[in-house]
C-alpha positions in Angstrom: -12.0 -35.7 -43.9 -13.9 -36.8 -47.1 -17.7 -37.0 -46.8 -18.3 -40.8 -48.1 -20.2 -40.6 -51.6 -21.7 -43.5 -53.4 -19.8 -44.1 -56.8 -22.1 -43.5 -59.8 -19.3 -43.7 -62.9 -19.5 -46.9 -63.8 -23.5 -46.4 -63.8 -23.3 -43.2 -65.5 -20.9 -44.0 -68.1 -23.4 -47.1 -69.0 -26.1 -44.7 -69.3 -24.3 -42.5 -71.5 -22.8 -44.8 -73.8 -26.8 -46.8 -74.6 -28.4 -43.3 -74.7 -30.5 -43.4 -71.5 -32.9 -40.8 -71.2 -32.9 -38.2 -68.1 -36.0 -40.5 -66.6 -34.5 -43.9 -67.4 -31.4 -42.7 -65.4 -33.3 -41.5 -62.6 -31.9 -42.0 -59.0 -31.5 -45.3 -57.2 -34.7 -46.8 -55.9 -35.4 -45.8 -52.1 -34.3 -47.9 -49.4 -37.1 -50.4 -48.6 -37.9 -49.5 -44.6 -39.5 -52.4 -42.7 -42.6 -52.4 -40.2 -42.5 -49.4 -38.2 -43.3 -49.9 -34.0 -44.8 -47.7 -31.9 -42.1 -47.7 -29.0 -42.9 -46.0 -25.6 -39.2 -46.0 -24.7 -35.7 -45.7 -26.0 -35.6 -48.5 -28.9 -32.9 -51.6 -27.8 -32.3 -52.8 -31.7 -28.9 -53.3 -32.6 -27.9 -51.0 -35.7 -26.2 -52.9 -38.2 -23.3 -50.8 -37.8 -22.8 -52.4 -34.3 -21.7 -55.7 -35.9 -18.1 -54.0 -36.7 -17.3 -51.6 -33.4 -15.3 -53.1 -30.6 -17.8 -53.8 -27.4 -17.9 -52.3 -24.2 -15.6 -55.5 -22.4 -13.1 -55.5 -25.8 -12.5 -51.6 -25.4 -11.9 -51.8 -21.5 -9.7 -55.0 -22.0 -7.7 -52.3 -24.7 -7.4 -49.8 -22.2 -6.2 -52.1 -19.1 -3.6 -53.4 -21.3 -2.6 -50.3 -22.8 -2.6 -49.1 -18.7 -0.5 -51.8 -17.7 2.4 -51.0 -20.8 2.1 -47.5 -20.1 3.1 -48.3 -16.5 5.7 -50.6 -17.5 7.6 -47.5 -19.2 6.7 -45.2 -16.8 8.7 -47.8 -14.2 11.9 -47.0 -16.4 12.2 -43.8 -15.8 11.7 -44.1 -12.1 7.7 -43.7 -11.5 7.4 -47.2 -10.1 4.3 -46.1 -8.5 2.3 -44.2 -11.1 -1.2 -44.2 -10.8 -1.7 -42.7 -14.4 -4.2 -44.8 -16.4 -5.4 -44.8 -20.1 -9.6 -44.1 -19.9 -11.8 -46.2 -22.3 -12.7 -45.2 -24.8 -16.2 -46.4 -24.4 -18.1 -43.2 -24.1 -17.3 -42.3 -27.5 -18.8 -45.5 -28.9 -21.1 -46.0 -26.5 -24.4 -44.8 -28.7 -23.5 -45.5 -32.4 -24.8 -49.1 -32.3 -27.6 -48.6 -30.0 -31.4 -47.9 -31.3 -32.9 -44.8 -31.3 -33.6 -42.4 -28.1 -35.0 -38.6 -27.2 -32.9 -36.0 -26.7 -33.7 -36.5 -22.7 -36.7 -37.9 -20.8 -39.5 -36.4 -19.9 -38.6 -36.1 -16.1 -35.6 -34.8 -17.1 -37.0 -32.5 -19.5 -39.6 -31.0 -16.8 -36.8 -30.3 -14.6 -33.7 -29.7 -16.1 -34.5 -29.4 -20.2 -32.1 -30.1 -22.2 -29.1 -29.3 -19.7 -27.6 -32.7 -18.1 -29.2 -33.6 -15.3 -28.0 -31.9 -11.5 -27.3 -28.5 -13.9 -29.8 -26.6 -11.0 -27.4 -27.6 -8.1 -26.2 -24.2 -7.9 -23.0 -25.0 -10.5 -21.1 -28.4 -8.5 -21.1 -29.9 -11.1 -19.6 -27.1 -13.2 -16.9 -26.8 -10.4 -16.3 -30.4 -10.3 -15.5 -30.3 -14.0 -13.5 -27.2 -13.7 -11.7 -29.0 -11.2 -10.9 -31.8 -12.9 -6.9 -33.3 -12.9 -7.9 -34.7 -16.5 -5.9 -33.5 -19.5 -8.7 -32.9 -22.6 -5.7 -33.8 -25.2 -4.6 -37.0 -23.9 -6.7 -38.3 -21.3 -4.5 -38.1 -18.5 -4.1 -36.6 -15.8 -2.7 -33.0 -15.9 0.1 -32.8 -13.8 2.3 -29.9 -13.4 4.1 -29.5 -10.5 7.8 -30.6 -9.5 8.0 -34.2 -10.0 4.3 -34.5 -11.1 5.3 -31.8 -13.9 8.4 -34.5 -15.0 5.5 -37.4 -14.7 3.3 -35.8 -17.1 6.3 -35.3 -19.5 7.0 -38.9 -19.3 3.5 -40.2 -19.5 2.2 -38.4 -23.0 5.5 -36.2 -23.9 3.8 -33.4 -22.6 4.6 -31.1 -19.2 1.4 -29.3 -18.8 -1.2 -29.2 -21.4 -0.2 -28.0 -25.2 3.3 -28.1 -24.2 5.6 -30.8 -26.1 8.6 -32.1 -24.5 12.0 -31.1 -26.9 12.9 -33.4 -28.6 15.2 -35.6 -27.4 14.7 -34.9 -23.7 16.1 -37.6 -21.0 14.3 -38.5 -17.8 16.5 -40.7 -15.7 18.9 -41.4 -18.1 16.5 -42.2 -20.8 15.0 -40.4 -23.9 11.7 -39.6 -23.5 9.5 -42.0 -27.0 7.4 -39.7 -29.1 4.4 -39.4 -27.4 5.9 -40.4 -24.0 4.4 -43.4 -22.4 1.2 -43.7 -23.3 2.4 -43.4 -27.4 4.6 -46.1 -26.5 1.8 -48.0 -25.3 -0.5 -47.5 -28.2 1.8 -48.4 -30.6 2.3 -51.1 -29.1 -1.1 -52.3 -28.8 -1.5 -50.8 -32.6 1.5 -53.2 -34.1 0.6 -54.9 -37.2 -3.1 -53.8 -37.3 -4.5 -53.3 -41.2 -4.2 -49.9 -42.4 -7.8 -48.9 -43.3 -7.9 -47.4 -46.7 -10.8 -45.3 -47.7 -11.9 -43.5 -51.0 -8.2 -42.7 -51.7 -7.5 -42.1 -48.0 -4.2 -44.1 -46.4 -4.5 -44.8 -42.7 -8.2 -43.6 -42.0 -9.1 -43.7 -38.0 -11.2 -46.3 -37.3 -13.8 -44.4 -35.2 -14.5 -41.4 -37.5 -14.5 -44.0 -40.3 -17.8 -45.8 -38.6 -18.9 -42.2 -37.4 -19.2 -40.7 -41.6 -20.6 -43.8 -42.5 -23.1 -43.8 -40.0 -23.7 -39.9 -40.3 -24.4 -40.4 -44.4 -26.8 -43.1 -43.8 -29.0 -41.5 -41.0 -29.0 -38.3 -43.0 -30.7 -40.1 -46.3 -32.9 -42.1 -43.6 -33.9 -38.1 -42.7 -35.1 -37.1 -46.2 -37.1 -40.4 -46.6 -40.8 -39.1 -47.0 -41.6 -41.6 -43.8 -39.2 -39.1 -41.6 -40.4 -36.2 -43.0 -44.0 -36.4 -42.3 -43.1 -37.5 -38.7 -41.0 -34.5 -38.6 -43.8 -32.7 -39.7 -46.3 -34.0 -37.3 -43.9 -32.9 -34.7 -44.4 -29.7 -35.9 -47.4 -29.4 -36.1 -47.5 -30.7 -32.8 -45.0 -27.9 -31.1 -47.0 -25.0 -32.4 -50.2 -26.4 -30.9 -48.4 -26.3 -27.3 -47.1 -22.7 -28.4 -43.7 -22.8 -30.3 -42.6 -22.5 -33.6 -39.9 -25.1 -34.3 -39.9 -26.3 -38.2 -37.3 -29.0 -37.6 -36.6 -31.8 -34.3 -33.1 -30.4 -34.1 -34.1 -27.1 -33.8 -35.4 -27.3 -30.7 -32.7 -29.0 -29.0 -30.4 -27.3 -30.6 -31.9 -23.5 -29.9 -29.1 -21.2 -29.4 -30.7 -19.9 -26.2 -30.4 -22.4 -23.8 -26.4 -22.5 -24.4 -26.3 -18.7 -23.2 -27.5 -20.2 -19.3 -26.1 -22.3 -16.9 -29.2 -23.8 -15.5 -32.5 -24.2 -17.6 -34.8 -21.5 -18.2 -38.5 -21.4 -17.5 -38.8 -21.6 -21.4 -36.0 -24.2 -22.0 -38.0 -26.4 -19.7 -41.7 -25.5 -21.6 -40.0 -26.3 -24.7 -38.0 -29.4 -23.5 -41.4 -30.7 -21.9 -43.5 -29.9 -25.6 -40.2 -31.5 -27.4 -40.4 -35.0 -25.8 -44.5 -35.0 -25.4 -44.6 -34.0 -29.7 -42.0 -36.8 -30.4 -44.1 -39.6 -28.6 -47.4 -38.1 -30.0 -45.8 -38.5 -33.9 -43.8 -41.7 -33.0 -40.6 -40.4 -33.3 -38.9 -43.2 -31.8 -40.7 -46.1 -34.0 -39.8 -44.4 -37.3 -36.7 -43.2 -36.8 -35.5 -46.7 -35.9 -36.8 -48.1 -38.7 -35.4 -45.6 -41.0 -32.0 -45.7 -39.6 -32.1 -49.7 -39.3 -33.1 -49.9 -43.3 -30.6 -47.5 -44.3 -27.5 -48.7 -42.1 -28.4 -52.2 -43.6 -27.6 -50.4 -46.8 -24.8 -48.3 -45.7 -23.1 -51.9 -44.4 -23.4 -53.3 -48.1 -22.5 -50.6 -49.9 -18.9 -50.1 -47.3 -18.5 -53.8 -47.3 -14.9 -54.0 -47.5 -13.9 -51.0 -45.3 -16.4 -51.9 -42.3 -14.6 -55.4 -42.1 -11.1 -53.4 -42.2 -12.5 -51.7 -39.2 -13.0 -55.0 -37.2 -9.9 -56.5 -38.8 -8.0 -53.7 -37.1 -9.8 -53.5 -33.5 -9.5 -57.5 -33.7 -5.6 -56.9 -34.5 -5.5 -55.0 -31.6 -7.4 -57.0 -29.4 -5.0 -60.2 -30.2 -2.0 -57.3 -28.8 -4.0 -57.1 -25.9 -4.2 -60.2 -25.1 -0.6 -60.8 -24.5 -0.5 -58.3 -22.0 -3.5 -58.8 -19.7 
């Protein structure tokens, strides 16, 4: 997918044709940040971005309707009592408009790192996972056996996991629809929404639109000199406690804690430093004020795609509406 660039012809071709110098066509003045807090907790502040992703109630009210078509079909082909439901899709959206947080608390940190929390139980939670009757691709539940097998197959089009149903296979009488059930269902929900158009793009998904938009902007927040000397001070902070980490992701995001189950000794030191250096050098208080400023700016500048977003969630929520 295209990385989302700001458009500099028309400004360039200006400067070219009046004879601008190299400094009188130097880069767009910064962002203007606001007051930066001194939080002692995960920041509550909206992001801008927020304004134009569907809320926790819309995206559950998407997925009971879509739940209730999807066992409307499934009713055709003779699974009058499927249980099969479409998840929210909640998770997913869940942090994108919130304000800023650490990578985990500190109890968390001083017992589990960075792993998620109940990783020392000796691996249930591994095995609950492992055990899991969901299927990664579509959401639903993977079954595979006899008649469950010719459920799944008539839920997403699939029998078991990867596997597509031929194409024009019959259940019951019936042709199974592209995508069984639960593609059914979506278009459904899905008719007549806007297609979202982006730099060239036809029909761009709605999340991973937000998502690039959201990534630029919190990346130029990053290499504002306000960021940087927090970043720094973080540091500076780390090698005092006794580790060398020259950026916050690097810490986090240190190779060796993916290579154990449960947290080391060290992950835990370094967890522990992590979320003591990020208070010490306000992380928390400038990165919201840096990502606040520059998502106000990513909203102007992707004016007319952000409200193509919400036309299209609002589309669908109108669908839904007619069915729960």
């Amino acid at each position: 997918m295209k990385t989302l660039r700001i458009l500099l012809t028309a400004f360039l071709a200006t400067g070219l044709a009046t004879g601008c110098s190299a400094d009188e066509m130097s880069a767009p003045a910064p962002v203007k940040v606001g007051p930066v807090s001194t939080p002692t907790a995960a920041t509550t502040t909206k992001m801008p971005l927020a304004a134009y992703l569907p809320t926790e109630t819309e995206l559950n009210t998407l997925a009971r309707a879509q739940t209730s078509l999807l066992r409307d079909c499934m009713s055709e082909y003779g699974f009058t009592d499927s249980r099969i439901e479409v998840p929210s899709d909640w998770l997913m959206f869940e942090d994108i408009g919130e304000g800023t947080d650490l990578p985990v608390t500190l109890e968390q940190a001083q017992q589990y790192g960075y792993h998620p929390a109940g990783t020392d139980t000796g691996g249930d939670s591994d095995d609950q996972e492992s055990g899991s009757d969901s299927d990664s691709t579509s959401g639903l539940p993977a079954l595979a056996t006899g008649d469950k097998e010719t459920e799944m197959l008539v839920a997403n089009g699939t029998a078991v996991a990867g596997a597509s149903a031929p194409a024009g296979q019959r259940v019951n009488g019936k042709e199974i629809p592209e995508g069984g059930c639960a593609g059914r269902a979506q278009q459904t929900i899905a008719k007549n929404t806007p297609e979202l158009k982006k730099f060239g793009s036809d029909n761009a998904d709605p999340l991973n639109a937000i998502l690039e938009i959201r990534a630029e902007s919190h990346s130029s927040a990053m290499q504002t000199d306000l960021f940087e000397k927090m970043e720094k001070s973080w540091s500076a902070c780390m090698k005092k406690s006794g580790f060398s980490y020259g950026s916050l992701k690097s810490a986090a995001g240190d190779g060796e804690w993916s290579t154990n189950q449960v947290a080391s000794e060290r992950e835990i030191s370094v967890a522990t430093a992590d979320v003591k250096c990020r208070m010490s050098a306000n992380y928390l208080g400038v990165t919201e004020a840096v990502f606040l400023a520059y998502e106000k700016q990513a909203v102007e500048d992707n004016a007319e795609l952000l409200q193509a977003v919400r036309d299209y969630y609002d589309a669908m929520l109108r669908n839904a509406a007619k069915v729960v």
